[in-house]
Backbone as CSV, one residue per row, in Angstrom:
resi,resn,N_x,N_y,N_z,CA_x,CA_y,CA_z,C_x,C_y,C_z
1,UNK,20.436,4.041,-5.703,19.898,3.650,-4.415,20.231,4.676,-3.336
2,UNK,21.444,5.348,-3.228,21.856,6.302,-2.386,20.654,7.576,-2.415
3,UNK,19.577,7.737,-3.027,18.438,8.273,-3.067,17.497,8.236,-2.724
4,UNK,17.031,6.738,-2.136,16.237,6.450,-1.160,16.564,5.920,0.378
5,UNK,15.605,7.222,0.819,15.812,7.456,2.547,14.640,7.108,2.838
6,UNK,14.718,6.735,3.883,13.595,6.445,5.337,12.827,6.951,5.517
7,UNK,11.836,6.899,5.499,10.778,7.612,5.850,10.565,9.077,7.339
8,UNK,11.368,9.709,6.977,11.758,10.780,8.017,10.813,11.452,8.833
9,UNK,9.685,12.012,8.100,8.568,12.850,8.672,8.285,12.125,10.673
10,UNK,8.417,11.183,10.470,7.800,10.657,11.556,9.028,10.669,12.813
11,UNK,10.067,11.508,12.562,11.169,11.745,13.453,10.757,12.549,14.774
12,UNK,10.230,13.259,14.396,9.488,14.692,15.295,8.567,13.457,16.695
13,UNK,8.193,12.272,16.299,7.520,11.520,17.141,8.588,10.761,17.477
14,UNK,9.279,9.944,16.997,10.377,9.022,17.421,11.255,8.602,16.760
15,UNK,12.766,8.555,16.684,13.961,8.735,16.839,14.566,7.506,17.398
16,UNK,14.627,6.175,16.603,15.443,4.804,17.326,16.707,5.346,18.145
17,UNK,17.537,5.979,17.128,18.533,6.307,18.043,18.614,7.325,19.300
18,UNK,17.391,8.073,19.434,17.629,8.310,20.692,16.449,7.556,21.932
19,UNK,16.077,6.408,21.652,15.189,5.632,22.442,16.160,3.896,22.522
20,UNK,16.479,4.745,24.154,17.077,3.621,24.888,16.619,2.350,24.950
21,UNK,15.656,1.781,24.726,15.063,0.620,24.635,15.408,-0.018,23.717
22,UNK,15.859,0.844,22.214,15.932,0.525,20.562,17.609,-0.246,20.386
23,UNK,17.749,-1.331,19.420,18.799,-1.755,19.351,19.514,-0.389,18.788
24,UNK,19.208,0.242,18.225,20.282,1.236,17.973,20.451,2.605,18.631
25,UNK,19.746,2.725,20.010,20.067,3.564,20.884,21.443,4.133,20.692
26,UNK,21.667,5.466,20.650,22.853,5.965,20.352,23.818,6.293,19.247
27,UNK,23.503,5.220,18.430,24.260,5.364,17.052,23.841,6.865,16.457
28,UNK,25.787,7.030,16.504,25.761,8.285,15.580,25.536,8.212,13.841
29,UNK,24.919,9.564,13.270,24.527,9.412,12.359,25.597,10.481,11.243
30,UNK,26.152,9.886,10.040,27.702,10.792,8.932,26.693,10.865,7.721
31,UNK,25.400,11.951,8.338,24.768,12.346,7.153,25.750,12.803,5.731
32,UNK,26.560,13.204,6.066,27.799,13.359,4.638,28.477,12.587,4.252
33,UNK,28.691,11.444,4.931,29.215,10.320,4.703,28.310,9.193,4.058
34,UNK,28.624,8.550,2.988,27.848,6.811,2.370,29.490,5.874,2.230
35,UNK,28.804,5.288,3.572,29.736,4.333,3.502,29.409,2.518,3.393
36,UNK,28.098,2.985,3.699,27.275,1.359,3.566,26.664,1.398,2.069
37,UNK,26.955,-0.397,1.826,26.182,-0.015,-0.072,25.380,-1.647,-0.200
38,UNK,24.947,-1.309,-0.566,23.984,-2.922,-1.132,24.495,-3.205,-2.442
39,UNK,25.133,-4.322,-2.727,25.801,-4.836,-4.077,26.347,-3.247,-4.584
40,UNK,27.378,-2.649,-4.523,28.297,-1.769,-4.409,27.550,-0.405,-4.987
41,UNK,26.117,-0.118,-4.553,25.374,0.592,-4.468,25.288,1.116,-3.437
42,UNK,26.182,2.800,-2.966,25.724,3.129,-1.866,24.230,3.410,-1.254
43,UNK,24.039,3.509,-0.073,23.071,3.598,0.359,22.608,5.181,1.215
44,UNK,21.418,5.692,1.526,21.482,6.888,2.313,22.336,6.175,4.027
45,UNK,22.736,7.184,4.473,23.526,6.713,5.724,22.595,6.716,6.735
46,UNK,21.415,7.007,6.852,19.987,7.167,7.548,19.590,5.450,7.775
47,UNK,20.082,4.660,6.697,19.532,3.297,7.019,20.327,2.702,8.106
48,UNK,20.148,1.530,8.905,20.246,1.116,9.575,21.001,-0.650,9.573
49,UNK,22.410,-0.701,9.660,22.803,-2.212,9.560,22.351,-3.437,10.265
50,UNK,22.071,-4.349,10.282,21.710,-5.255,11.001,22.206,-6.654,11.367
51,UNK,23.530,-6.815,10.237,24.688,-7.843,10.050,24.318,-8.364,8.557
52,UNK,23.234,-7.878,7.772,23.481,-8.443,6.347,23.820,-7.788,5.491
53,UNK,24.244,-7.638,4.695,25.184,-7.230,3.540,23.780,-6.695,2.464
54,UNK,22.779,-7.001,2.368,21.970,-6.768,1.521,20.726,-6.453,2.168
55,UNK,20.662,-6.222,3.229,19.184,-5.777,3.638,19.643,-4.842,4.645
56,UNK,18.871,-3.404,4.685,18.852,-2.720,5.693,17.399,-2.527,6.312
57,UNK,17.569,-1.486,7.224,16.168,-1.015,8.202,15.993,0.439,8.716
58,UNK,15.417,0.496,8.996,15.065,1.336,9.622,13.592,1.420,10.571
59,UNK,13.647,1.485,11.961,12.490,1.308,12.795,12.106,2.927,13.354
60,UNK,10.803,2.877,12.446,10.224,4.134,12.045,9.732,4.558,13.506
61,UNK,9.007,3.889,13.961,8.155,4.080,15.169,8.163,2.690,16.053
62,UNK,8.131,3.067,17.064,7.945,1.991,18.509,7.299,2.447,19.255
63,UNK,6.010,1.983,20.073,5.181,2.284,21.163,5.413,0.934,21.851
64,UNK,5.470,1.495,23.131,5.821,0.074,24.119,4.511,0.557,25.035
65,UNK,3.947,1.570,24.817,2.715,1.111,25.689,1.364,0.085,24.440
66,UNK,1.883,0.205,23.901,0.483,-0.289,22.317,1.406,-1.328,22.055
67,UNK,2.801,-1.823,21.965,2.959,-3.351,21.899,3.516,-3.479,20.251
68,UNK,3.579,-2.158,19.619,4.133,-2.078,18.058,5.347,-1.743,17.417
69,UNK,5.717,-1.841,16.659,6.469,-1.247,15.927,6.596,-1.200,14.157
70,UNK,6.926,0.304,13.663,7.183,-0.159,12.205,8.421,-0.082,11.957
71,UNK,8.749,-1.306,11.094,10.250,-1.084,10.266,10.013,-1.010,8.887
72,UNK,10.616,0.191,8.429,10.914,0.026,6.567,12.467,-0.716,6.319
73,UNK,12.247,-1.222,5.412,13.302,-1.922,4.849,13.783,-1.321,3.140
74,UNK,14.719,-1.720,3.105,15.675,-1.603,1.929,16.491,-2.595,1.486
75,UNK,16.509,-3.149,0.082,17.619,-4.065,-0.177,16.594,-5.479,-0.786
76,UNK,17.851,-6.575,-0.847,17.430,-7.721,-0.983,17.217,-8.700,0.111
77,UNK,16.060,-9.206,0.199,15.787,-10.116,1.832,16.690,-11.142,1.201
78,UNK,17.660,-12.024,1.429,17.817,-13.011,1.218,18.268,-14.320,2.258
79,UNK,17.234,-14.893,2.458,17.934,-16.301,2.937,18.823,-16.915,2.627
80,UNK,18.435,-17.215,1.821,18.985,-18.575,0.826,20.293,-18.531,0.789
81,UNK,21.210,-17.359,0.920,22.583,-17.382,1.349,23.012,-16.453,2.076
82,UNK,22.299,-15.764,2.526,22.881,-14.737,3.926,22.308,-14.528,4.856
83,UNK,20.969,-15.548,5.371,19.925,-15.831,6.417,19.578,-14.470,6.587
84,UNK,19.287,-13.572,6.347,19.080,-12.161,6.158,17.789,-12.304,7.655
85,UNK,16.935,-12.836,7.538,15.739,-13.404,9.128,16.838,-13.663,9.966
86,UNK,17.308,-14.345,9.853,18.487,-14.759,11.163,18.925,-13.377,11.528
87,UNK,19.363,-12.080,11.197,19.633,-11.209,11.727,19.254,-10.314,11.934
88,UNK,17.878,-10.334,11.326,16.788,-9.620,11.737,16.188,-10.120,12.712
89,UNK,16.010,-11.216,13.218,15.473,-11.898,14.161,16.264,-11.810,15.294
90,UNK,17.560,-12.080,15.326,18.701,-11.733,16.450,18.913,-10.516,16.641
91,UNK,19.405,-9.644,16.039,19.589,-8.031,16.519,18.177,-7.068,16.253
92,UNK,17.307,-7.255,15.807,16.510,-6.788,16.204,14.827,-7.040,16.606
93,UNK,14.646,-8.104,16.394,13.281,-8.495,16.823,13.567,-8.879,18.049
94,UNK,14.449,-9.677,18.370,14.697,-10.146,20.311,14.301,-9.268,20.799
95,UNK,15.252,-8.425,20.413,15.344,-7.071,21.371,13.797,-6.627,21.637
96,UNK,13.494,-6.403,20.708,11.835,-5.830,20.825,11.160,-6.226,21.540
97,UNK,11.369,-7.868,21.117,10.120,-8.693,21.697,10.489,-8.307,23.115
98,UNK,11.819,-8.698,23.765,11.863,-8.491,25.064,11.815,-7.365,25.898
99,UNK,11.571,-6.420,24.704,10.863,-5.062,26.213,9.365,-5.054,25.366
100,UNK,8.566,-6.147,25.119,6.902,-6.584,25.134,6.548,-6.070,23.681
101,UNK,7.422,-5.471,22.750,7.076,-5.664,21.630,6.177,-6.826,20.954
102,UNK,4.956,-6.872,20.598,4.221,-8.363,19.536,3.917,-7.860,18.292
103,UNK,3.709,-6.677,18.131,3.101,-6.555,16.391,4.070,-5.402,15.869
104,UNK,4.073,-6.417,14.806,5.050,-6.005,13.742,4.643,-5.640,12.885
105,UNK,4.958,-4.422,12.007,4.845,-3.780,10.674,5.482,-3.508,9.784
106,UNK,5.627,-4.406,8.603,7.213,-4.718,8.278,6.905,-3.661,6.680
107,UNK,7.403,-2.920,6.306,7.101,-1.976,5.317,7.994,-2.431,4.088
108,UNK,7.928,-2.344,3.272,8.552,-3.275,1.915,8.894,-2.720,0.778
109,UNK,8.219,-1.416,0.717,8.293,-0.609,-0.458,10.184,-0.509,-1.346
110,UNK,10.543,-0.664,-0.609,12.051,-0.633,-1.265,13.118,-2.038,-0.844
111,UNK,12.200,-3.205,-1.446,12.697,-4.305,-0.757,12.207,-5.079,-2.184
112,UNK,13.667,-4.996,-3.030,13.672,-5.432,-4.251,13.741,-7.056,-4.924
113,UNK,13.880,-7.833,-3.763,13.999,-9.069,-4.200,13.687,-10.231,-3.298
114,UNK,13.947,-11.245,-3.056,13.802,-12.165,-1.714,13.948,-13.525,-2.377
115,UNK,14.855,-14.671,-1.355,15.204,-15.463,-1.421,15.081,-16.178,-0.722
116,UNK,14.228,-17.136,-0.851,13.539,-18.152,0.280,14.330,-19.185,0.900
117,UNK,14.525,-19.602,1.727,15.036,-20.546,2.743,14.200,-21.671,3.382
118,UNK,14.886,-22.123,4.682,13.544,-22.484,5.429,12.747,-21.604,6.265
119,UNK,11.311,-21.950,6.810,10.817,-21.206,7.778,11.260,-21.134,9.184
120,UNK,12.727,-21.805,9.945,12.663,-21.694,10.918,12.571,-20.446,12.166
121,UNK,13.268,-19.264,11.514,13.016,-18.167,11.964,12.025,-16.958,12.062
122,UNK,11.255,-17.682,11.271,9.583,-16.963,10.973,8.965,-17.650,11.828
123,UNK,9.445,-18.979,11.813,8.315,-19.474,13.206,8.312,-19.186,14.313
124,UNK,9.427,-19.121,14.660,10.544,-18.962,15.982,9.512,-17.457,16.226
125,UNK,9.806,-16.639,15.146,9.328,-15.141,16.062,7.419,-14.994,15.764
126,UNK,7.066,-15.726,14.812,5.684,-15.876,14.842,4.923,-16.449,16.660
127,UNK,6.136,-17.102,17.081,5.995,-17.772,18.493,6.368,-16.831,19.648
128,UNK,7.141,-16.150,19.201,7.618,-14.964,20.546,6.188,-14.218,20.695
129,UNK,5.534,-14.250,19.373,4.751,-12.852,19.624,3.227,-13.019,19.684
130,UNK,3.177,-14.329,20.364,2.060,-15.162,20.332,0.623,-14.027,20.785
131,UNK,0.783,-13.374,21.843,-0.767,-13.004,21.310,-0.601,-11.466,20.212
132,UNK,-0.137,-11.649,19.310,-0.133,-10.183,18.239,0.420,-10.584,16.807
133,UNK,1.039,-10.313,15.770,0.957,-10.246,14.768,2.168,-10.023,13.808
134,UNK,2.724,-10.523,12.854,3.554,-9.700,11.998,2.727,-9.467,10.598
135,UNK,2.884,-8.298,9.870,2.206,-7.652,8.812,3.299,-7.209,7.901
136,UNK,3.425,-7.513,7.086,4.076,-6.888,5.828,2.711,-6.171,4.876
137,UNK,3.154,-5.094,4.591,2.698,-3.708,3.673,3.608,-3.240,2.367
138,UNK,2.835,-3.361,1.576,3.674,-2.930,0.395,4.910,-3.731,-0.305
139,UNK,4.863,-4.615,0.188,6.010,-5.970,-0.693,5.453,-5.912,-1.991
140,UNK,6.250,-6.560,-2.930,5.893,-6.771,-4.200,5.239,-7.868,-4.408
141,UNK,4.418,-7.952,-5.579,3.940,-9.552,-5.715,4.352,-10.601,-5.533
142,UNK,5.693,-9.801,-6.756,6.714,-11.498,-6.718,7.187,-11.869,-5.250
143,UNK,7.932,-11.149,-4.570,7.751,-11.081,-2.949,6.992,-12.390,-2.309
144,UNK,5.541,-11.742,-2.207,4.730,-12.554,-2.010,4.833,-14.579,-2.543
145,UNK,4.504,-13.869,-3.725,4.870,-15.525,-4.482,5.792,-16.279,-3.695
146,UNK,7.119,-15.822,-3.851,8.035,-15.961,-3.231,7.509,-16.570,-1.664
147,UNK,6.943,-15.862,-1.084,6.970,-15.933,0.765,5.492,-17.335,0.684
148,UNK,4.802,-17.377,-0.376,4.146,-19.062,-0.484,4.548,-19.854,-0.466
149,UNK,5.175,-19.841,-1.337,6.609,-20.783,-2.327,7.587,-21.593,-0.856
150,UNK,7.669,-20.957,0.093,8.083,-20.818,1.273,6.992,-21.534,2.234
151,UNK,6.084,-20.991,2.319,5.159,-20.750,3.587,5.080,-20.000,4.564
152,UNK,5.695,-19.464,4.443,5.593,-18.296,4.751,4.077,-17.180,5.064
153,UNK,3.362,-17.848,4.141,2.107,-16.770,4.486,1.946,-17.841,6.071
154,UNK,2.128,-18.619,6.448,1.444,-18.923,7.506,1.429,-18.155,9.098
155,UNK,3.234,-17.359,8.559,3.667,-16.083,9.959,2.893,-14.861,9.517
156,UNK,2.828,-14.363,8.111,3.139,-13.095,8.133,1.970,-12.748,7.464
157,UNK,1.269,-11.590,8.141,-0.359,-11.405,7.242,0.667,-10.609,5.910
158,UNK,-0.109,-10.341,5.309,0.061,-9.635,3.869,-1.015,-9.420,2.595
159,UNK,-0.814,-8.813,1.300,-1.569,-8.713,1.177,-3.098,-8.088,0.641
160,UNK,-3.986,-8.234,-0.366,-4.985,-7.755,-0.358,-5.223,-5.944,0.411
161,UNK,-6.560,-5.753,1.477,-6.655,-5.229,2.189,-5.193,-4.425,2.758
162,UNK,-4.253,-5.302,2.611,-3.009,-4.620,4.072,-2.012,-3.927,2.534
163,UNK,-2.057,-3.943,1.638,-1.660,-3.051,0.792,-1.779,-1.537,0.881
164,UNK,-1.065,-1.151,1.717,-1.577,0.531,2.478,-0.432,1.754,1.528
165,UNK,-1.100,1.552,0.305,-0.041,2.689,-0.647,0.196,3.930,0.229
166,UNK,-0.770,4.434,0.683,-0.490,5.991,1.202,-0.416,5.604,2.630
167,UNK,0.769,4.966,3.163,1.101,4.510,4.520,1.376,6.052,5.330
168,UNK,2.343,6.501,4.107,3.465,7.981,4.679,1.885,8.914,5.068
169,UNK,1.232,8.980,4.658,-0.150,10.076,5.117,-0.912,10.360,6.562
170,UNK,-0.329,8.793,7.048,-1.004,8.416,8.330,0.159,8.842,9.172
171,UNK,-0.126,9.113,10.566,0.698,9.505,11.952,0.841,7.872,12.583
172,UNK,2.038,7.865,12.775,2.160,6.552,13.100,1.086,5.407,13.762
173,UNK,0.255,6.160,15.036,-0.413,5.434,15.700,-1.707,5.025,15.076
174,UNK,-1.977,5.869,13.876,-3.219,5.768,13.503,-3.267,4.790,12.141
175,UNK,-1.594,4.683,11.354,-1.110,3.638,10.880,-1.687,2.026,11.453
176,UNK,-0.816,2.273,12.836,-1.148,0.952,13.451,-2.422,0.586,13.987
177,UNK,-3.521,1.808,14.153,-4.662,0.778,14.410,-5.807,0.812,13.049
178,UNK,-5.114,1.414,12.269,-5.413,0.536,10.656,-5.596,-0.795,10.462
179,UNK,-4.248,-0.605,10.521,-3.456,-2.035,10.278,-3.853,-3.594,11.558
180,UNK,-4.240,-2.689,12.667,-4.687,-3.687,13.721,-6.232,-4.223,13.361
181,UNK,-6.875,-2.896,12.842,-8.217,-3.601,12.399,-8.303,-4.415,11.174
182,UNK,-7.633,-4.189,10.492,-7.705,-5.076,9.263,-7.387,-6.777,9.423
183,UNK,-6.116,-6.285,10.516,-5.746,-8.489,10.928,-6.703,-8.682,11.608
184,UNK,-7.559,-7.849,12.510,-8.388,-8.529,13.873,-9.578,-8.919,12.578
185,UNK,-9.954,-7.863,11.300,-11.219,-8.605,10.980,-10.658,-10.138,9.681
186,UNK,-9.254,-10.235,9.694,-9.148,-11.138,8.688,-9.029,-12.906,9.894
187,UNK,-8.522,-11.915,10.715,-8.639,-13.363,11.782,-10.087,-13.984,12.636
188,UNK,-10.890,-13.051,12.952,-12.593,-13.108,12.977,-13.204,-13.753,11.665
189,UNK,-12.732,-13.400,10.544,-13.279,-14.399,9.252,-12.345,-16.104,9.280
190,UNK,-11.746,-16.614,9.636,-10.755,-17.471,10.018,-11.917,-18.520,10.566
């Protein structure tokens, strides 16, 4: 696991840690150092803690004039015993939402497992972000299954269409109004 890093290219545009708005404004980075590990698997030091033990982040891009952001993730989502949403929802979606963050782009590609709970914190931020969206890209099936099994599809588009393999190809902004046209035409069929 200490082999998969973040999606970097898109640094040259934006940099969480040096955008004051970002919960992790400032944090220094011990590129030589792995000191964080998912089930005693270190991790690249590029990822980002959030208070769970098994899920990290990283928030690729933020536009606060367009109302977006993407996060890639790493690890195991798990509810079911480490509310893993609960601290994604507290340290970093608040934050967002409250400097006008609404659409979310939740990237999945290295997000190996998930453990369902209840929905209260999917609703909770499905409600902060009332006129915009959360999108997961690239989760796994079982994932999915999983996020039914739940109900989960009722917060989070996913998906068909929003399966964006060659995400890394696109420049962030042009990512997101991909991804914006695809929910605006799945919610027009609605």
């Amino acid at each position: 696991m200490h082999d998969i890093e973040p999606y970097e290219n898109w640094l040259l545009y934006y940099d969480s840690s040096r955008d004051e708005r970002s919960p992790f404004y400032g944090k220094q980075y011990k590129f030589d150092q792995y000191s964080d590990a998912i089930y005693n698997y270190y991790i690249d030091p590029a990822w980002d803690y959030i208070g769970s033990e098994t899920l990290y982040i990283k928030i690729l891009y933020t536009s606060y004039e367009l109302h977006f952001t993407i996060i890639e993730f790493i690890g195991e989502w798990n509810d079911a015993i480490s509310n893993d949403v609960m601290y994604l929802k507290r340290h970093v979606v608040d934050h967002l939402t409250s400097c006008g963050i609404t659409k979310f782009i939740l990237i999945g590609d290295n997000v190996f497992n998930f453990h369902g709970s209840d929905d209260c914190y999917y609703e909770e931020w499905f409600e902060d972000v009332e006129d915009g969206w959360i999108v997961a890209i690239n989760f796994r099936d079982f994932i999915h299954h999983e996020w039914e099994k739940y109900k989960l599809d009722c917060f989070i588009n996913y998906g068909g269409n929003l399966e964006i393999e060659n995400w890394r190809t696109f420049q962030p902004v042009i990512l997101f109004r991909r991804v914006e046209e695809l929910v605006s035409r799945r919610i027009s069929l609605q």
